[in-house]
LUMMARTI-475105 format. One record per residue: z, x, y of N, C-alpha, C, O in turn. Coordinates in steps of 0.05 Angstrom, whole numbers, plus 5000, padded with zeros to 4 digits. Each point is the difference from the previous one (the first is absolute). Example, Ala and Ser with C-alpha at 12.3 -4.5 7.8 and 13.67 -1.06 7.14 Angstrom:
515652644886500049825024500050185024501350215000
497349725021500150165024501449855022500450105022
//
This chain:
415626957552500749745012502849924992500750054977
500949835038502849904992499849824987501850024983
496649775013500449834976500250134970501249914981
497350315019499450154971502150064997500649964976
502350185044501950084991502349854986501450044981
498349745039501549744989499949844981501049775005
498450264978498349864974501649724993498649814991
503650155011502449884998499749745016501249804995
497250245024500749805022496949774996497750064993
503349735015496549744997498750155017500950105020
496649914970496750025009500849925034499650175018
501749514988499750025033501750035012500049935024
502650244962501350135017499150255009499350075023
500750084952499450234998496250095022498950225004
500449515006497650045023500449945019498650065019
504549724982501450025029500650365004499350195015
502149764965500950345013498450255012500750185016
496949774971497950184997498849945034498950165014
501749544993499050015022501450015034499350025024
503149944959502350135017500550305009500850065022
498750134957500750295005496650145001499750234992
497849625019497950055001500350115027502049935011
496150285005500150115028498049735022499150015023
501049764953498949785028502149774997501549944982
497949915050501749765002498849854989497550015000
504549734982499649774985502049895025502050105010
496749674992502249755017499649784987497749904997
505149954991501049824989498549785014499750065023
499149674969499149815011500449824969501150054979
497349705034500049734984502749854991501749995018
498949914962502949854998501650234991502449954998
497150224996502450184994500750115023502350084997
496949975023500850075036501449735010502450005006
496049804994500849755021501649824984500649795011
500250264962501549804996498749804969497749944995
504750004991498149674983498750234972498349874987
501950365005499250124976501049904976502249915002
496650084976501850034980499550194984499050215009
501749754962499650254990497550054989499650224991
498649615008498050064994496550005018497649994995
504850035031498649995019498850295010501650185000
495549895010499350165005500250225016501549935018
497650354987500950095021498250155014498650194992
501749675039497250025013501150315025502250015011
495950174989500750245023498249935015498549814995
501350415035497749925012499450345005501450144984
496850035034500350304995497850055021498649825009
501350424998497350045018496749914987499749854981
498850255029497850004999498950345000499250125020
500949984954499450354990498749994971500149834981
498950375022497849984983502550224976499549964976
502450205029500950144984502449804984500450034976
501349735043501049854986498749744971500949874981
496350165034498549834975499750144980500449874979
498850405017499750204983503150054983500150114978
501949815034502050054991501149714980501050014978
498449735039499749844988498849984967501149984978
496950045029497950084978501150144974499849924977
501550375035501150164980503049934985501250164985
499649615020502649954990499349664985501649844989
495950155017499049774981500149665015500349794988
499250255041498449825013497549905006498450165011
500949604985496649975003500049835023501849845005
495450205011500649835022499249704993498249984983
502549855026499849684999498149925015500549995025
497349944966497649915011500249684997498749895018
502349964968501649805001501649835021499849764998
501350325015502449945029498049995019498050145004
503349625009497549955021502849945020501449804996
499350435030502149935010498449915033497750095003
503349785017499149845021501450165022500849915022
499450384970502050175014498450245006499850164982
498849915045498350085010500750354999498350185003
504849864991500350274996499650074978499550244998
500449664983500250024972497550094985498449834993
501250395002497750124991498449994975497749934997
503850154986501149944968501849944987502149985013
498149974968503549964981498750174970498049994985
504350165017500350164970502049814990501549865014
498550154949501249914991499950114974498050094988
504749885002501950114971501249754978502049895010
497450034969500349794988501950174980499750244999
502649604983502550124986499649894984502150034986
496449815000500749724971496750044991499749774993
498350335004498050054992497849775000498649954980
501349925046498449755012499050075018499849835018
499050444987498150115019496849805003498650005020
500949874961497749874995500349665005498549885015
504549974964499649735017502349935023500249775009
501650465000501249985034502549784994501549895017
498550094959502149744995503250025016501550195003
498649605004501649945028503650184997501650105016
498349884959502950134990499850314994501950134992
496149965013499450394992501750055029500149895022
501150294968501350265035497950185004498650154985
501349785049498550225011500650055012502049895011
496550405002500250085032497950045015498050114991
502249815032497749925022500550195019502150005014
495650204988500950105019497050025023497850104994
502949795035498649885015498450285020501650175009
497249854993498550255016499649895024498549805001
502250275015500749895038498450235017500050244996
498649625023498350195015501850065030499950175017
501549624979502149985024503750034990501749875013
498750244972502850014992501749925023501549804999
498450325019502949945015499249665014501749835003
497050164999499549625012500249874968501149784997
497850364981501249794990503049974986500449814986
502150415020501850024993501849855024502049854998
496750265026501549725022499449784995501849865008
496149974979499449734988502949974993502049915011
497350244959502149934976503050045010501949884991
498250325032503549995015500049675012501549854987
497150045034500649865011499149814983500049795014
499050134961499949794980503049974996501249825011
499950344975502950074984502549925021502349914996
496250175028502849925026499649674997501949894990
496249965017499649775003500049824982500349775006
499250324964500249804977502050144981499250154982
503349795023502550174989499649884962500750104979
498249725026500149884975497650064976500149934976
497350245040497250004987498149875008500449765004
497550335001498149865010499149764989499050034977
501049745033499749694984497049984994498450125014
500849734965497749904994499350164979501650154989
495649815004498350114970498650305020500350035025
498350154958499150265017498149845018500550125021
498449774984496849925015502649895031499450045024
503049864968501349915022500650235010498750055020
503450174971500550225003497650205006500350185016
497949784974496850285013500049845038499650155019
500849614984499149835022502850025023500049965024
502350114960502750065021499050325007499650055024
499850194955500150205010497250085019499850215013
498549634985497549995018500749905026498850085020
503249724983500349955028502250105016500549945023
501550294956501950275021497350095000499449975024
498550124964499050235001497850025027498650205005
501549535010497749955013501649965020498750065020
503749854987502449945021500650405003500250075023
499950074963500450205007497050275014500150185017
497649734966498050025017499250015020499150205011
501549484999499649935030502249995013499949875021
503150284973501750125011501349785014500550045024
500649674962500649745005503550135008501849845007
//
């Protein structure tokens, strides 16, 4: 695995990378795509729906999040990677990575294009506002508005 080689580098770089030079697509989403991150802000992918990328997940030290309750009808599962050793109380300041399991990838990456065209600034509101903006591209594109 490339993280092993890198020893040098933080735990979540060194699983960016790992999931960068992996043979599957990771797509950038959440505030580090649309805007408004900081640095201790999280970092959310989104990815197909394969049973060999969960396995791969798995093997680089992702567990899935039975936890996340997303209002986003493509969204299958979320794996997730914690960096600060708060796997148990989720405390709001630990780095993670989220990575979202999509049964529909390409509708939901046109979501997140035509989110990003239209809210140059980030999507406004708390997530429950934001699960409720990307539910209504996702239903305007459905019914082919």
């Amino acid at each position: 695995m490339l993280h092993e080689t890198i020893p040098a580098l933080p735990p979540i770089v060194a699983t960016l990378f790992e999931l960068e030079f992996s043979e599957f697509n990771f797509y950038l989403t959440g505030s580090r795509f649309f805007g408004g991150a900081t640095i201790s802000s999280d970092w959310d992918f989104i990815t197909e729906n394969n049973n060999k990328i969960e396995n791969y997940l798995i093997s680089i030290g992702f567990k899935e999040n039975i936890n996340l309750n997303y209002l986003d009808p493509m969204t299958e599962k979320v794996y997730t990677k914690y960096f600060c050793g708060c796997e148990n109380n989720h405390a709001s300041e630990c780095l993670k990575i989220d990575i979202q399991i999509c049964n529909d990838i390409f509708t939901k990456i046109k979501i997140r294009d035509i989110l990003k065209n239209n809210f140059t600034d980030g999507i406004p509101g708390d997530k429950y506002d934001k699960s409720r903006i990307w539910g209504l591209v996702y239903n305007l594109i459905l019914k082919n508005y």
